[in-house]
C-alpha positions as CSV (number, residue, x, y, z in Angstrom):
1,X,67.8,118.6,76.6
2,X,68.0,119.4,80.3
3,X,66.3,118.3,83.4
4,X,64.3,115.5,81.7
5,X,65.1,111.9,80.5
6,X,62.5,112.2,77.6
7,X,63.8,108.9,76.1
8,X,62.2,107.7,79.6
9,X,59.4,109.9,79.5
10,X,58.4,108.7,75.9
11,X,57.6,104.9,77.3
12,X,55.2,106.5,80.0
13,X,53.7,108.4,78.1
14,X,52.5,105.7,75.7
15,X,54.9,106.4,72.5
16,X,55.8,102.7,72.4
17,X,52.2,100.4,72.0
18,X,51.8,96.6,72.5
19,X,55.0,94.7,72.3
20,X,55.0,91.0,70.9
21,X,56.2,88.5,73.3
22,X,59.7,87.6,72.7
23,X,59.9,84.5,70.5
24,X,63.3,83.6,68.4
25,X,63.6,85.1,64.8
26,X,62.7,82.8,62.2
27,X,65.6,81.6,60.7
28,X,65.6,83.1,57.2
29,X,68.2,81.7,54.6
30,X,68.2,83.4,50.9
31,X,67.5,81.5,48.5
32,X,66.6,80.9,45.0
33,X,62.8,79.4,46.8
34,X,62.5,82.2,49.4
35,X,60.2,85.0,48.4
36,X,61.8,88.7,48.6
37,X,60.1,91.6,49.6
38,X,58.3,93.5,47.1
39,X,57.3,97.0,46.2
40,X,56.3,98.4,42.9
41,X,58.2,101.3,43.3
42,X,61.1,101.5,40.8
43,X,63.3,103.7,43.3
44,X,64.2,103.6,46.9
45,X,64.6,106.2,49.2
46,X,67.9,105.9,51.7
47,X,67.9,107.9,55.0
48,X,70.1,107.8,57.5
49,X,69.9,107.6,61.4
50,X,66.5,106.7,62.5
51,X,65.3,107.0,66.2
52,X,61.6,108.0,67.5
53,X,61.8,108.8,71.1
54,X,58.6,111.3,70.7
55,X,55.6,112.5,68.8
56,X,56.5,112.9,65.3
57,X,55.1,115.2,62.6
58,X,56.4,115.2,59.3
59,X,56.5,117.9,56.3
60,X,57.9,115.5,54.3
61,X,55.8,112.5,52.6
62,X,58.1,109.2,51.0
63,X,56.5,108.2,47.8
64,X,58.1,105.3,47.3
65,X,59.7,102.4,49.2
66,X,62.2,104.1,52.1
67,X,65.0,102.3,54.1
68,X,66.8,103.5,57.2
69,X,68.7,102.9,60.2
70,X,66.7,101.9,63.0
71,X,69.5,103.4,66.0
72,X,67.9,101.5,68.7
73,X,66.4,98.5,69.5
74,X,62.3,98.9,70.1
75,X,62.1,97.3,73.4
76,X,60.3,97.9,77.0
77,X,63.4,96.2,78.7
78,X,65.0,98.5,81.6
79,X,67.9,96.6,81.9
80,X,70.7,97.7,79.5
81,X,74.3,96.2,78.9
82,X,77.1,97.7,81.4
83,X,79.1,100.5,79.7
84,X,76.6,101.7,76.9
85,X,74.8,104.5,76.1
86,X,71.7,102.7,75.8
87,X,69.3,104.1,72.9
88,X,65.6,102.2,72.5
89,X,63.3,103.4,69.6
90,X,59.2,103.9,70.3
91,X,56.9,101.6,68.2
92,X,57.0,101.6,64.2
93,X,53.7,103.0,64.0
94,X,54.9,106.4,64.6
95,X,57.2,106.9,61.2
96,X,53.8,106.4,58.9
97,X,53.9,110.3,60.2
98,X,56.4,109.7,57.2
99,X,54.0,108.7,54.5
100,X,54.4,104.9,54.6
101,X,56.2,102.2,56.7
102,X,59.4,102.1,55.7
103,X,60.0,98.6,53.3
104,X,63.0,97.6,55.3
105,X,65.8,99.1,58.0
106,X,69.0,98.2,58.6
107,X,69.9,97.1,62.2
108,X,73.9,96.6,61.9
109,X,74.5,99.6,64.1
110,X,76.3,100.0,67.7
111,X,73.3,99.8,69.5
112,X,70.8,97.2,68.4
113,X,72.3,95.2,71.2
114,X,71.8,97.6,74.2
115,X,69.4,96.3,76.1
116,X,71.1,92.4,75.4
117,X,69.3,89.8,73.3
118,X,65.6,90.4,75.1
119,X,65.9,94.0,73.5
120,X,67.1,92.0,69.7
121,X,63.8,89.7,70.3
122,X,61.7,92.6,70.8
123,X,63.3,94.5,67.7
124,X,62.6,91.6,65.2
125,X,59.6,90.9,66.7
126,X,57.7,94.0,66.2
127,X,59.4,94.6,62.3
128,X,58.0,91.2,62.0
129,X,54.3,92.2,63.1
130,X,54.4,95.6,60.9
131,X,55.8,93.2,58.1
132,X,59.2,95.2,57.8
133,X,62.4,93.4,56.6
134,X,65.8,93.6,58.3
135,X,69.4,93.0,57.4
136,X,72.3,93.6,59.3
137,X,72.0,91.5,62.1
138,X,71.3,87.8,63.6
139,X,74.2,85.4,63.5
140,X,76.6,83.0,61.7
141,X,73.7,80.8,61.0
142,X,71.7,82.3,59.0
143,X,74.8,85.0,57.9
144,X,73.0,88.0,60.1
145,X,69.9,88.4,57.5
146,X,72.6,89.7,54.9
147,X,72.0,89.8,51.8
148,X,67.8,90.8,51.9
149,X,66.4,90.1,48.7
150,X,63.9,92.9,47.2
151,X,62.3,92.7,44.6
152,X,62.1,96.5,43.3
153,X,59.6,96.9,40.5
154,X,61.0,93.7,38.6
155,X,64.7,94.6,39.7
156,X,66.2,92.6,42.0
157,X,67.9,94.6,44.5
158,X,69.9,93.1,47.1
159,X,70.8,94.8,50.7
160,X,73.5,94.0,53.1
161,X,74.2,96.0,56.4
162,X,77.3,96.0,58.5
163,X,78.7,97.5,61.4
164,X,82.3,98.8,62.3
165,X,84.4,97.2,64.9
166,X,85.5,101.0,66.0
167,X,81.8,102.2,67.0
168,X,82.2,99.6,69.9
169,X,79.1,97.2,69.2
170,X,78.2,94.4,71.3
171,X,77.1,90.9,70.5
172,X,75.4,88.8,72.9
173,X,75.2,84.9,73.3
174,X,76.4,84.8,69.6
175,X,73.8,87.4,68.4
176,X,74.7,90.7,67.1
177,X,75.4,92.8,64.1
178,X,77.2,91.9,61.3
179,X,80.6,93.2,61.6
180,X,82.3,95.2,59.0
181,X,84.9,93.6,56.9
182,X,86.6,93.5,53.1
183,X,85.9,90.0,53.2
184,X,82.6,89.7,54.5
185,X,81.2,91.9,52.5
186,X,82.7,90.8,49.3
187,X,81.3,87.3,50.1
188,X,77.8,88.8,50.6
189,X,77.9,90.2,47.6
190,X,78.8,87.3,45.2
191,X,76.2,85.4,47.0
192,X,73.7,88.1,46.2
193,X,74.8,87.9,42.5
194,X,74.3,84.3,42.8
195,X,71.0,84.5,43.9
196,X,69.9,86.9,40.9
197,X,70.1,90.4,42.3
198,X,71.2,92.8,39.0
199,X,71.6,95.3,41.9
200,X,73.5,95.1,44.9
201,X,73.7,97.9,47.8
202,X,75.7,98.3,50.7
203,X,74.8,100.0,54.0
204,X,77.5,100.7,56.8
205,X,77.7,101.9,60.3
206,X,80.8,103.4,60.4
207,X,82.9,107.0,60.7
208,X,84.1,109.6,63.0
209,X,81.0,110.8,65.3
210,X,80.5,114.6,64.6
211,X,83.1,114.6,61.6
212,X,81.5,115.7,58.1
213,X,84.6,114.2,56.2
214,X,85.1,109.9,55.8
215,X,88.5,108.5,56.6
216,X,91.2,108.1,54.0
217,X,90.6,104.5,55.1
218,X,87.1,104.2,54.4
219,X,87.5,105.8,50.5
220,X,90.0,103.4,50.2
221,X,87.9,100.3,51.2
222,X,84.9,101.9,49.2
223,X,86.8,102.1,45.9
224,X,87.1,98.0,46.1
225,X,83.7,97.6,47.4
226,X,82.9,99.7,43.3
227,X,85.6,97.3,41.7
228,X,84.0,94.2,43.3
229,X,80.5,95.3,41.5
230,X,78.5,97.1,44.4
231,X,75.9,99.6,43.2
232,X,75.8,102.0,45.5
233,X,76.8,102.3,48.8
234,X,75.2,104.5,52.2
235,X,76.9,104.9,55.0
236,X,75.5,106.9,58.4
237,X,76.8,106.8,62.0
238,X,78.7,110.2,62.0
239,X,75.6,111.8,63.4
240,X,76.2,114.6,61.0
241,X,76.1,114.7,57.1
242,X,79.3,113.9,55.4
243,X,81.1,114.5,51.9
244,X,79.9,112.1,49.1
245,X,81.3,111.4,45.7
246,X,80.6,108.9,42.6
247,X,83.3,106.2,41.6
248,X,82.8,104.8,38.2
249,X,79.9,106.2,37.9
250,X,78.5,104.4,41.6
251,X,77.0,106.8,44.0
252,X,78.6,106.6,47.4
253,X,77.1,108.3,50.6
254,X,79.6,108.3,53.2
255,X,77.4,109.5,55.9
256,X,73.7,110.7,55.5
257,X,73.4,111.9,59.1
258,X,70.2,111.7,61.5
259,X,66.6,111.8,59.7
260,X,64.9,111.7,63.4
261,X,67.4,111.9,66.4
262,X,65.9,113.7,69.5
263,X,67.6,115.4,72.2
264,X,69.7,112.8,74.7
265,X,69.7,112.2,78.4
266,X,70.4,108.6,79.2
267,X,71.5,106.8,82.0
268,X,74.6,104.2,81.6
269,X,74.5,101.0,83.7
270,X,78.5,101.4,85.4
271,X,80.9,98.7,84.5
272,X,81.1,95.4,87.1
273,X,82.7,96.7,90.2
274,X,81.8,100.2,89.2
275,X,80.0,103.4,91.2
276,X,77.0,104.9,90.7
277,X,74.7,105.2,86.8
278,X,76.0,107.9,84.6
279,X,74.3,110.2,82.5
280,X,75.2,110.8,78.8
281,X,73.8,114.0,77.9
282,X,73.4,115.7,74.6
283,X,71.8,118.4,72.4
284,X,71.6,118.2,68.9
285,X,73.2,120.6,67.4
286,X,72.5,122.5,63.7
287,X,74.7,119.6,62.1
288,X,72.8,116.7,64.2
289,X,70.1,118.0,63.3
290,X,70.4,118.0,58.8
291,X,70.3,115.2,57.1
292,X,70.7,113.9,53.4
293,X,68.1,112.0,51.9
294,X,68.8,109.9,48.8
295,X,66.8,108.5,45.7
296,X,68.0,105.7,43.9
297,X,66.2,104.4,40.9
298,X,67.1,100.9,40.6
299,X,66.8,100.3,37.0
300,X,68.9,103.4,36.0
301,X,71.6,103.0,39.2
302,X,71.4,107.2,39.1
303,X,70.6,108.9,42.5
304,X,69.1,112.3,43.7
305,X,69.9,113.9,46.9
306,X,67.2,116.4,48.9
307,X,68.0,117.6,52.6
308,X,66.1,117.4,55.3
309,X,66.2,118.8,59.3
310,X,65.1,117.8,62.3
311,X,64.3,119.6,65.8
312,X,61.7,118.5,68.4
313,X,59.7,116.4,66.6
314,X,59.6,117.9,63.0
315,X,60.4,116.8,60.3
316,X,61.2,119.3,57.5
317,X,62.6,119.7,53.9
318,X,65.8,121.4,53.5
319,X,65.9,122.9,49.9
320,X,69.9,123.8,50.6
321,X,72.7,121.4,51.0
322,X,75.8,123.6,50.3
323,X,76.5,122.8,53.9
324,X,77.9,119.4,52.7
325,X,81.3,119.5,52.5
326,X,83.6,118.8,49.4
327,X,86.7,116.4,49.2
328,X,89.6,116.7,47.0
329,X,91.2,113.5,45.5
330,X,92.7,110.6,48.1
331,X,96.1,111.5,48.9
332,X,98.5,113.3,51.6
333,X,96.3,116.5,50.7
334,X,92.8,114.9,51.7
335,X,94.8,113.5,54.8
336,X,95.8,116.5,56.0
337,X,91.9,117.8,55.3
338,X,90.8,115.0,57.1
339,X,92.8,115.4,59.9
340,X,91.4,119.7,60.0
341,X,88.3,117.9,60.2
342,X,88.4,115.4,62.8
343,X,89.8,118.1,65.2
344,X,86.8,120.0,64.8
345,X,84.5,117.1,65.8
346,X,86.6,116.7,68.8
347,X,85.3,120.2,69.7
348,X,82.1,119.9,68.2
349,X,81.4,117.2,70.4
350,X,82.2,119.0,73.4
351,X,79.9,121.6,72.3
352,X,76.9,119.3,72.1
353,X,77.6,118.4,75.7
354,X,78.6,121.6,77.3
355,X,74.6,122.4,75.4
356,X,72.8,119.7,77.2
357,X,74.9,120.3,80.9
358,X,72.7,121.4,83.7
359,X,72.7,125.4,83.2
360,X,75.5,127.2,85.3
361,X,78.0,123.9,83.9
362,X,76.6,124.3,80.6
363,X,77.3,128.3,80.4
364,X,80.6,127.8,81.8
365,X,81.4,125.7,79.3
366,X,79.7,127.1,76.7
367,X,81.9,130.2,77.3
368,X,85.2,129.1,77.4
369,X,84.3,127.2,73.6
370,X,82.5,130.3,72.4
371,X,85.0,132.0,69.7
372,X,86.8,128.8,68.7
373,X,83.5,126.9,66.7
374,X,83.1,129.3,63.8
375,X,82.3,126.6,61.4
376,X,83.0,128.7,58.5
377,X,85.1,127.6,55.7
378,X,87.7,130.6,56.3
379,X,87.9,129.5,60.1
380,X,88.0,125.9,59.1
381,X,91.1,126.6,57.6
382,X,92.6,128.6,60.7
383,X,91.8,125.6,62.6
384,X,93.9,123.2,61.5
385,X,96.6,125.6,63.1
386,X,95.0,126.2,66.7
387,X,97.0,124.9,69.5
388,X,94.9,123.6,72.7
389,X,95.2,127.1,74.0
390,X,93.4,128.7,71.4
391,X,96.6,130.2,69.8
392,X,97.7,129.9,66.3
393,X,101.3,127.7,66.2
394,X,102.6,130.9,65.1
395,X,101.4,133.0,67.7
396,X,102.8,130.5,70.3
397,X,106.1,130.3,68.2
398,X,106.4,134.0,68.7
399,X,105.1,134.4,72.0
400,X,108.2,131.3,73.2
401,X,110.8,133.0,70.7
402,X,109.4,136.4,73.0
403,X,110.9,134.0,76.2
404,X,113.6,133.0,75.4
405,X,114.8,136.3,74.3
């Protein structure tokens, strides 16, 4: 996107309808007396990054319950924390373009706290009004709305949402997402057990931005997330869809990717002591733009996958996911495929700015990548050996063996 702030433009233009004064969350503690959502659907639908910034139109239709990550808070405030790319969300109204409301979203993400707690209020104020639940988020008192109780065609299902320390999220007067940890989310899962859910799910922020692999780390902590007894875990924040496996017969989705993420130009409020606002810039590129969809029936635990893509305000079906990458097992192998990968986002990053740069920067730039991003599986492989210059190790072995002759 260039030229235009359309997150910006979106507000004026009337994308975001009446907000509800800002009020404090009702405090809401789990327990075995507190009524949990309901659907009579047996399966839920998973997506991943959610954030509606402009008209949307949809060729796909939910048909039962849906859950997502709402990747910004829906707020009118102007006045965003110092440092952050600050993402807001238009009204909820917009996503029945969808087929229904989702039931709940998860809100443990880097930038439910952008615009401070004023923007939080706002948030669980208008998934209050369209009778939406949340997890993910609130504080130590009431344990940051983690587990959410649902009660999914007679199955208790319980959700917990978390965020990783590494995506840099912010927390403000004690308010904030839930932060990821073994601990944490091992306790939040006995507690849902103790509270009667025979199902227990776990939804996480985390991962390399533009990667389509998950860290050795993160299969690591996932296999004693399975041993401790969670169901099925869904993880998005990559921006991109990543690699997913089954553990002992548990589905886990490392990262579904963005459902609905538009174009990006938005300003960042400098630092204290700072110079003048920046501008974050950013077009989303093929991989931004898929997106893996997931269908979990409860009573079974056994889960489906579709595709979807998204460009300027469309929603459509993707029939094909044999872009999704494979893994091999964990070990020094998948570390050293890992590590191909990462170094690829690095430059696939760059590529989604040098997209969205004003147009003589963005050609310049644009030109000096251009040769080095075939994402193919062959180049993949000739990746891992590129040196900054462009050069295979080899090629620069022979050219400084060429030297020193």
């Amino acid at each position: 996107m260039v030229g235009t702030n359309r997150v910006n433009a979106v507000y004026d233009d009337g994308m975001f309808g009446p907000v509800t004064p800002r009020t404090a969350p009702e405090r809401r503690e789990q327990t075995g007396s507190s009524p949990p959502l309901r659907t009579d659907d047996e399966s839920l639908t998973f997506v991943g990054d959610v954030l509606v910034v402009e008209p949307l139109r949809s060729e796909i239709r939910f048909d039962t319950a849906w859950i997502g990550n709402l990747e910004g808070p829906i707020t009118r405030c102007t006045r965003a924390l110092r440092g952050k790319i600050a993402l807001r969300s238009g009204g909820l109204d917009n996503l029945r373009a969808l087929g229904r409301l989702p039931v709940a979203l998860g809100i443990a993400n880097n930038h439910l706290m952008d615009f401070g707690r004023d923007g939080y209020l706002d948030t669980i104020g208008e998934l209050t009004r369209a009778g939406i639940g949340w997890f993910g988020a609130g504080s130590d008192e009431d344990n940051y709305a983690n587990p959410l109780l649902l009660d999914c065609g007679g199955r208790l299902v319980a959700l917990s949402g978390y965020v990783a320390p590494e995506t840099h999220p912010a927390a403000v007067d004690g308010v904030g997402p839930a932060l990821l940890t073994t601990e944490r989310i091992l306790e939040d899962a006995a507690t849902a057990r103790r509270l009667g859910a025979s199902r227990v799910v776990v939804y996480l922020h985390w991962g390399t931005e533009e990667c389509d692999l998950p860290a050795p780390s993160d299969r690591a902590l996932v296999r004693k997330l399975v041993s401790a007894g969670v169901d099925l875990i869904v993880g998005h924040h990559s921006h991109c869809p990543q690699a997913f496996e089954t553990i002992d017969g548990r589905p886990v989705y490392y990262g579904l990717g963005n459902l609905i993420m538009p174009d990006l130009k938005v300003s960042i409020r400098p630092v204290a002591g700072g110079g003048q606002s920046d501008f974050y810039c950013k077009r989303q590129m093929p991989w931004n733009q898929r997106s893996l969809i997931v269908h979990w029936n409860a009573e079974t635990g056994i889960a489906t996958l579709n595709g979807a893509r998204y460009r300027r305000g469309l929603v459509r079906p993707e029939v094909r996911t044999e872009w999704v990458p494979t893994m091999g097992e964990p070990g020094e192998a998948y570390e050293q495929q890992y590590d191909r990968a990462r170094r690829l986002a690095r430059w696939r990053g760059r590529l989604a700015a040098a997209a969205a740069a004003p147009a003589r920067t963005g050609l310049a730039a644009m030109a000096r990548l251009a040769g080095r991003l075939d994402f193919s599986p062959k180049r993949r492989r000739e990746a891992s050996m590129m040196t900054p210059a462009g050069q295979t190790r080899t090629e620069g072995a022979d050219r400084d063996r060429r030297r020193s002759e």
